[in-house]
C-alpha positions, 0 to 999 in steps of 0.5 A, a space after each residue: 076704647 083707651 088710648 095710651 102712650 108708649 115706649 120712648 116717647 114715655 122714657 124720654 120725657 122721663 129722662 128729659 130727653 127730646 122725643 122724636 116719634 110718639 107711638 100709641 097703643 088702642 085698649 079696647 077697639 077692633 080694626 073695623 072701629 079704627 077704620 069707622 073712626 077715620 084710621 088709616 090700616 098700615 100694618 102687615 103683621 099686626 093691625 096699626 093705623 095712622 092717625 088721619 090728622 097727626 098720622 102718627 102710629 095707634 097698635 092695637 093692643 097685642 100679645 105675641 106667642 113664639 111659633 119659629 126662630 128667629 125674629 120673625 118666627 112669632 105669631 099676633 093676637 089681636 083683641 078688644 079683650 088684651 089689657 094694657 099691661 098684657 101689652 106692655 109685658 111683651 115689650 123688651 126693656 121695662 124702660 120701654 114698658 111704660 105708657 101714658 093715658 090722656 091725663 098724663 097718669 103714668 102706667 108703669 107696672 114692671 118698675 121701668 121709672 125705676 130703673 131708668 133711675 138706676 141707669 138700668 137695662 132690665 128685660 121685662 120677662 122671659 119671653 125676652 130671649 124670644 127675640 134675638 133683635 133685643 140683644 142688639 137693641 140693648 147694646 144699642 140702648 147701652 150706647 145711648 144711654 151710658 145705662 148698665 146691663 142687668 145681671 140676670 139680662 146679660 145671663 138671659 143674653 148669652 144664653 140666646 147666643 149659645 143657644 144659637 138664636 143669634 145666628 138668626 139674625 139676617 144682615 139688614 137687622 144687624 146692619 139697622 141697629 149697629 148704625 143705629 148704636 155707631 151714631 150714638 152718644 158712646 158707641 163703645 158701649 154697644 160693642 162692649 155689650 155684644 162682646 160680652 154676651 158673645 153676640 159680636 162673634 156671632 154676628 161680626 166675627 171680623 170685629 170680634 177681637 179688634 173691637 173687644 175691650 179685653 184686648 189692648 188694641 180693642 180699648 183702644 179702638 173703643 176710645 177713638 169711636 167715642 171721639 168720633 161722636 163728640 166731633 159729631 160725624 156722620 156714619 161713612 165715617 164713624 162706620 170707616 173708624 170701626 170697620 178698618 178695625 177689621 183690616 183686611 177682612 174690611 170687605 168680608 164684614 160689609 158684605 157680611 153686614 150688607 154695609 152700603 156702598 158709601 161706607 163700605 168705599 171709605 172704610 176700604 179705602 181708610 184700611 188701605 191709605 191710612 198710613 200714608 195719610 198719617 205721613 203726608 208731611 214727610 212724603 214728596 210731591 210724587 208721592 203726595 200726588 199718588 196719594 191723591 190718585 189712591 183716595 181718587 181726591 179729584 173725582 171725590 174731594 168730600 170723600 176725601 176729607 171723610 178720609 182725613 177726619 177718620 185719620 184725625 180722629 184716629 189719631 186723636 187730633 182736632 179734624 180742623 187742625 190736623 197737619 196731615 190734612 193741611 199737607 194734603 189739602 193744599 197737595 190738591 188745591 195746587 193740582 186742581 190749577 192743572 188743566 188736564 183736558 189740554 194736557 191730553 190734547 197735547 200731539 207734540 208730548 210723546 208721553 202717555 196722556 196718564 203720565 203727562 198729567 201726573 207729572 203736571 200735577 207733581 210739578 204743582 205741588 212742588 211748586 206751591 211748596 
């Protein structure tokens, strides 16, 4: 029995990046002799343990034969008899195809430190197009890493999408990994590589032209989501950055991506209110307060401010210094002075309880101005 390190903590420790999770792989051992040994069975599909005392993750060593479509459509052999290298060549990247042993001797048979010295994203063998999830994984990989596509792997890549093998894809993988690659250091780069291949037409049509560098709105649009990552903002907003892209089939790409409901709000709502956000300076005082009825700013204010850093980082402006954002922050500061509960209490005022506190809260802000 020999235990290896794998995967990314492996490529991350060449890179001198931080590791986040460790993963081993079990050369030599069967599920009773990691029970024997105190492990904890987690696995469905494959046998994995949890270490008892650190419980991170031991794989036994596997290979893997395609029996169906899509990524599921695999069948799992497990033995004490699967070599190391058996594993590893059933890895997507040789970047990920790299282990260590107890020593720290570097076990790296498809040249991986290598081609994370050329900045290189080079699937392993052929059984990559066995997977549709590695095309979405490279592109993720791409945003990561700032790392080129291999020739012959963008090749095998397209050849997946004409063959329809991305169309197996199921919307909570394309979700997972598109989040994944938006939170990246250059999420630009994960599109570019889906729309090269022909994978973002595939999986979302919507954005097929909008994020698509060959056009000039899609450079452009490229651009801002790199800005969005140097501001290091959360997902609602670098997703609403991409998603308004989609205009007005925002709604059919979340339902397509199963998009949660926080994100899917804020980029309808930056789709539908981004225009007016850009003029707060020149609007009135009842056209500031239908703007904050439109981004609903007194229910939701931190979604509000979601809004205004998606406006700003469009805009290539500093969040913080944004002038729309100054305009409609002090908008609502001078409402929030409005007491709406006596305003609806009111007998004497003949007015609609709605128009009562409307027009309270216009005359605010004309007041603060």
């Amino acid at each position: 029995m020999k235990i290896y390190e794998v995967g990314g903590a492996v490529r991350d420790e060449l890179l001198g990046r931080p590791v986040q999770d460790r993963d081993y792989v079990v050369v030599g051992a069967t599920p009773e002799r990691m029970v024997e040994l105190g492990f904890q069975p987690v696995g469905r599909d494959f046998p994995v343990f949890l270490h008892p005392r650190t419980h991170e993750e031991y794989a036994l060593a596997r290979t893997e034969r395609k029996s169906g479509r899509g990524y599921k459509g695999f069948t799992v052999h497990t033995s004490p008899e699967v070599t190391l290298e058996e594993d590893l060549a059933r890895r997507d990247l040789t970047i990920n195809a790299m282990a260590r042993d107890d020593t720290g001797t570097l076990f790296d048979p498809f040249d991986g430190a290598a081609d994370l010295a050329r900045g290189l994203l080079r699937h392993v063998s052929p059984a990559f197009e066995e997977d549709p999830v590695r095309i979405l994984r490279v592109a993720r990989f791409a945003a990561r890493f700032g790392f080129t596509v291999a020739e012959d792997t963008m090749a095998l890549m397209r050849q997946m999408v004409e063959v329809g093998e991305a169309d197996h894809l199921v919307p909570e993988r394309v979700w997972q990994e598109v989040s994944r690659g938006l939170m990246e250091a250059r999420p630009s780069a994960m599109f570019d590589v889906l729309a090269e291949c022909g994978a973002l037409a595939r999986v979302a049509p919507e954005w097929a032209h909008a994020l698509d560098r060959r056009h000039d709105a899609g450079a452009r649009a490229l651009d801002v989501l790199d800005r969005s990552a140097a501001h290091a903002t959360p997902i609602t907003v670098r997703f609403g950055l991409a998603g308004m892209r989609a205009g007005r089939d925002v709604l059919a790409l979340c339902d397509r991506l199963r998009a949660p409901t926080d994100c899917r709000e804020l980029a309808s709502l930056a789709t539908r209110t981004l225009a007016d956000i850009r003029i707060a300076p020149q609007l009135d005082a009842r056209e500031l307060v239908n703007l904050l009825q439109a981004m609903d700013a007194w229910r939701r204010p931190d979604r509000m401010r979601e809004l205004l850093c998606i406006a700003a980082i469009d805009d290539d402006a500093a969040p913080a210094d944004y002038a729309p954002s100054r305009v409609i922050e002090a908008a609502l500061v001078a409402t929030l002075g409005v007491n709406a509960a006596a305003l609806a209490a009111d007998r004497s005022d003949p007015r609609s309880v709605p128009d009562r506190i409307r027009d309270a809260r216009v005359a605010a802000v004309q007041d603060a101005r």
